[in-house]
LOMAR-694517 format. One line per field, with one value per residue (C-alpha): x, y, z; chain. Coordinates in steps of 0.5 Angstrom, whole numbers, padded with zeros to 4 digits. Example, Ala and Ser with C-alpha at 12.3 -4.5 7.8 and 13.67 -1.06 7.14 Angstrom:
<atoms>
X <- [0025	0027]
Y <- [-0009	-0002]
Z <- [0016	0014]
kette <- [A	A]
</atoms>
This chain:
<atoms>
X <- [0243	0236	0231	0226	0232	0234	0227	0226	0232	0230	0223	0226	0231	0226	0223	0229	0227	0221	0221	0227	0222	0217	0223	0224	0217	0217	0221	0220	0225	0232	0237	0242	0248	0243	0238	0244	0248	0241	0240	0247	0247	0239	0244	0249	0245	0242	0248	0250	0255	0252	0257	0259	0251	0251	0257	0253	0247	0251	0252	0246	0244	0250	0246	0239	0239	0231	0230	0228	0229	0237	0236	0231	0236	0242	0238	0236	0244	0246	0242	0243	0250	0250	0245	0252	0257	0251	0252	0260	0260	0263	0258	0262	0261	0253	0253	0256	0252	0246	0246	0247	0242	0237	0240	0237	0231	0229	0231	0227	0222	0223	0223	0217	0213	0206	0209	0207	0214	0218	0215	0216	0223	0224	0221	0223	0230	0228	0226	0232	0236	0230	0228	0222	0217	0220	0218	0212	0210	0212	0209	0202	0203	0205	0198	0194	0196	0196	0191	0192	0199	0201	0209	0206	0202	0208	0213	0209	0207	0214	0214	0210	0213	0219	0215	0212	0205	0202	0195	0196	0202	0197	0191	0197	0200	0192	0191	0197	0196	0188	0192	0197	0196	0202	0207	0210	0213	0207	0205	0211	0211	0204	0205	0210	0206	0200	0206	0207	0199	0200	0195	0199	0194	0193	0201	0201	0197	0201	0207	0203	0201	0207	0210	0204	0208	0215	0215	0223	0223	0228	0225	0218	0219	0224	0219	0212	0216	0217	0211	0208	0213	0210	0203	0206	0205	0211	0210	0207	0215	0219	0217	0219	0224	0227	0224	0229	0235	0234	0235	0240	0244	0249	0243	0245	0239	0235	0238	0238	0231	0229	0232	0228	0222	0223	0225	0219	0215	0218	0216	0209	0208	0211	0207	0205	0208	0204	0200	0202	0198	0194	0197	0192	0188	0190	0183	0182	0182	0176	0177	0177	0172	0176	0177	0169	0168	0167	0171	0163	0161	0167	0166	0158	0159	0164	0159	0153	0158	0159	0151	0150	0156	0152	0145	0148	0151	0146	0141	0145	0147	0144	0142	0144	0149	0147	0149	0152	0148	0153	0152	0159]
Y <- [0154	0156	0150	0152	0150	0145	0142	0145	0140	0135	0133	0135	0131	0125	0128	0127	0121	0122	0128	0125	0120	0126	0129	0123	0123	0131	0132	0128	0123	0125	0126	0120	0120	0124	0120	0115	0121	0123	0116	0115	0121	0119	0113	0117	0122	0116	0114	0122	0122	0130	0132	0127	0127	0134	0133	0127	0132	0137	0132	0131	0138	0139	0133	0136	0144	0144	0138	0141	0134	0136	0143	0140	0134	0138	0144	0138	0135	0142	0143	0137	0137	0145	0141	0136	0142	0146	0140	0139	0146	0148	0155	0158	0151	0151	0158	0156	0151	0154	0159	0154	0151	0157	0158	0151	0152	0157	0155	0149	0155	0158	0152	0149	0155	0150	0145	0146	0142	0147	0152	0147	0146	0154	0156	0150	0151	0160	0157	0155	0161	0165	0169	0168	0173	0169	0163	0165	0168	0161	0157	0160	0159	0152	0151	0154	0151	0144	0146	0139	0139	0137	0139	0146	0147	0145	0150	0155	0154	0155	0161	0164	0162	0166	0172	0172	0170	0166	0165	0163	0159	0155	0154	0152	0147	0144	0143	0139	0135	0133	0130	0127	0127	0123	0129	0131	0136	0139	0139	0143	0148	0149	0149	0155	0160	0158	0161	0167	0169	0168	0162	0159	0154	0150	0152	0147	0142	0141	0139	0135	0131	0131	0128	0122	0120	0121	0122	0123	0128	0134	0138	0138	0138	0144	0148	0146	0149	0155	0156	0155	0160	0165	0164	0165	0158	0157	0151	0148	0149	0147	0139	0139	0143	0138	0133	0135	0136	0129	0126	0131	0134	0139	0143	0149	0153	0149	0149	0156	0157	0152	0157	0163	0159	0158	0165	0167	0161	0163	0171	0169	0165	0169	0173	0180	0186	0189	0195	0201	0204	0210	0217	0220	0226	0233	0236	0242	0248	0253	0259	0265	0271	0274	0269	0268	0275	0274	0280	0281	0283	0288	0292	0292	0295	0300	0303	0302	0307	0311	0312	0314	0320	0323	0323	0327	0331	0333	0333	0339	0343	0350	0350	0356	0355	0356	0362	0362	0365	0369	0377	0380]
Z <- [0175	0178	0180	0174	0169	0172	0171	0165	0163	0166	0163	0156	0156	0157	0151	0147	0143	0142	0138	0134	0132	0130	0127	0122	0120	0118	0111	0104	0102	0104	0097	0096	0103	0107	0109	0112	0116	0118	0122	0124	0127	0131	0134	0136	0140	0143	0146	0148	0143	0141	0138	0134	0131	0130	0125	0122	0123	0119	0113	0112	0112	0106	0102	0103	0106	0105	0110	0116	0120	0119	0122	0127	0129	0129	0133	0139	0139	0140	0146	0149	0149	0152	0158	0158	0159	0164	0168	0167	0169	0163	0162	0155	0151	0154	0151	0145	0144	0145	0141	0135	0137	0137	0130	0128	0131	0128	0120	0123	0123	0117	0114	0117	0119	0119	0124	0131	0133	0130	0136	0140	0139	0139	0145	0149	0148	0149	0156	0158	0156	0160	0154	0157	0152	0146	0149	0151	0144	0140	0146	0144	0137	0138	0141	0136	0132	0136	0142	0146	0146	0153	0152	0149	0156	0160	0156	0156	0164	0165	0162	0165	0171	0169	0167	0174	0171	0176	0175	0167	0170	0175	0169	0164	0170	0172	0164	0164	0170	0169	0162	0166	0174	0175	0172	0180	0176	0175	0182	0184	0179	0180	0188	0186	0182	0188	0192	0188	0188	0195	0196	0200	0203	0196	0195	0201	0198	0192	0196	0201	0195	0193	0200	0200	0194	0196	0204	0203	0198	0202	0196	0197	0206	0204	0200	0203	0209	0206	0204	0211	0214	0209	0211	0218	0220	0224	0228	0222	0218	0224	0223	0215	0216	0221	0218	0211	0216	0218	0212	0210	0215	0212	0209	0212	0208	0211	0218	0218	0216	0222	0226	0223	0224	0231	0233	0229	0234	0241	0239	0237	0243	0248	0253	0252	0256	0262	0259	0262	0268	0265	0267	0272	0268	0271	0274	0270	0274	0275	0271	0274	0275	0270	0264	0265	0262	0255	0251	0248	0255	0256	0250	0251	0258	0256	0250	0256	0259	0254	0252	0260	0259	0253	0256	0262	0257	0254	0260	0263	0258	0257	0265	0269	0274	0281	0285	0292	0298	0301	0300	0299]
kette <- [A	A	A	A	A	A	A	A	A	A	A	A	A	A	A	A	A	A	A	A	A	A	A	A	A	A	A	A	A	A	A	A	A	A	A	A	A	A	A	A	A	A	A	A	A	A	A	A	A	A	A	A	A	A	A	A	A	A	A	A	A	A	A	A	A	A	A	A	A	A	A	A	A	A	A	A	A	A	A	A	A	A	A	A	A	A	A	A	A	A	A	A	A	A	A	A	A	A	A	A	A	A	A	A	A	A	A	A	A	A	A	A	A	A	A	A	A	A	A	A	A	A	A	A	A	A	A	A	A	A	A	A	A	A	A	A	A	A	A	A	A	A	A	A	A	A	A	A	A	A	A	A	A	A	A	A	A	A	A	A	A	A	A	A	A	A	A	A	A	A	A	A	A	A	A	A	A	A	A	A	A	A	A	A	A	A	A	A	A	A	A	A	A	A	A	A	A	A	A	A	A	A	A	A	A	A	A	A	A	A	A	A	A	A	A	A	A	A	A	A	A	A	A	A	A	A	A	A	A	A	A	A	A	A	A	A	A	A	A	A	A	A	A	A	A	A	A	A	A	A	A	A	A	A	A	A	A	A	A	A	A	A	A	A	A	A	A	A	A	A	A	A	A	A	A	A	A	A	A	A	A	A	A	A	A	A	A	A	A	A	A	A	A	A	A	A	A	A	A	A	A	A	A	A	A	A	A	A	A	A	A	A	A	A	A	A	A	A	A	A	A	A	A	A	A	A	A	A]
</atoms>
């Protein structure tokens, strides 16, 4: 699983409680045996018992088939034990759940299309499945309707992130973090897009701060020297690469990126080679007495010539010829 995943997965299972809290306020009273499955199964999924509260989910939804809260609930349990299966290496039971979970979210949605946290739910669980376009599409209809919500930002951050679209990533990630400036995730998620516009220097920023809260954080040193890598900094990546190895030594990505770095630095510093001693200009010859005469001045001598030998042509014709002095 990729490091956005990863994420994503994290901060949403700290959201876990809190919107099966906003689950029970959202339907009318259950029918009678609904309600009791319904809570039965908020407590098993509390203790992570997630398939035994989708079946206690589904009960509840038998009872009551219009109470979106079952569907809400049980899409949650699903997803959150296809996130137990992802971390258990079992991806065939992730994609299965998963799946299950996309189809409670969205009778969730179809059931309560005016609730921003039907939305939220789809297009969290959209993000996770990088199904970015989809995600984005019930992110933003989440934050019409509830503008200020802070989970819509974040989700919708990340998917713009997935669809590359850094400058909307980085408005979405800086909103979330002046409503919440201790959320780190914000910062390096905001440091990536940073990265992906190619501002490299308030990339590094974001990391430097993440680093002033946790000097540790092999994450933050491997990414920030990444980043000045990117920017051509080398000498500035070494000490974080080394900085990342020393608190991790079988790193190998990282050991091998210090090693690019510091061929990139020793090229970078080396001395440049000798310029070459400029060739000497050959002298140009003088052009001959021949080469100097201009093809013009040929062809106007021969017409001269020619001019002349008609004159004297018509100069003599008619004239009597000389007759010889000797008598014969």
């Amino acid at each position: 699983m990729n490091m956005l995943n990863k994420q994503t997965l994290t901060i949403a299972t700290g959201l876990f409680l809190w919107l099966t809290a906003v689950h029970i306020g959202l339907a009318k009273k259950p029918a009678a045996g609904g309600g009791n499955h319904m809570q039965l199964g908020i407590e098993l999924a509390q203790q992570k018992h997630f398939d035994a509260a989708v079946a206690e989910f589904t009960k509840a939804i038998e009872a009551n088939p219009k109470d979106p809260r079952g569907y809400a609930n049980r899409g949650t349990a699903y997803r959150q034990a296809a996130r137990a299966a992802v971390a258990a290496g079992d991806q065939e039971g992730a994609s299965t759940r998963y799946q299950s979970a996309m189809a409670d979210f969205s009778k969730y949605v179809e059931l309560a299309s005016k609730d921003a946290s039907a939305y939220l739910e789809r297009g969290e669980t959209e993000v996770e499945l990088k199904q970015y376009d989809a995600a984005l599409a019930d992110m933003n209809k989440a934050l019409e309707m509830k503008p200020e919500d802070l989970t819509g930002l974040k989700f919708r951050g990340f998917a713009e992130l997935g669809l590359s679209q850094w400058d909307k990533a980085v408005a979405d990630f800086t909103a979330f973090i002046q409503k919440k400036p201790d959320d780190l995730q914000s910062y390096d998620r905001r440091a990536l897009a940073y990265r992906g516009m190619k501002n490299y220097d308030a990339a590094i920023a974001d990391y430097t701060f993440l680093l002033s809260k946790n000097p540790n954080d092999t994450e933050a040193l491997t990414k920030r020297g990444y980043t000045y890598s990117l920017a051509l900094q080398y000498e500035n990546a070494i000490p974080d690469y080394q900085a990342a190895l020393k608190i991790n030594p079988q790193d190998n990505d990282t050991f091998q990126r210090l090693q690019y770095a510091q061929s990139m630095l020793a090229k970078k510093n080396a001395s440049p080679p000798p310029a070459a001693s400029p060739s000497p200009t050959p002298t140009p010859e003088k052009p001959s007495l021949l080469s100097s005469i201009s093809p013009l001045y040929i062809g106007i001598g021969v017409v001269a010539l020619i001019i002349i030998a008609v004159i004297v042509r018509l100069l003599t014709r008619g004239k009597p010829e000389e007759t010889s002095s000797i008598i014969r």
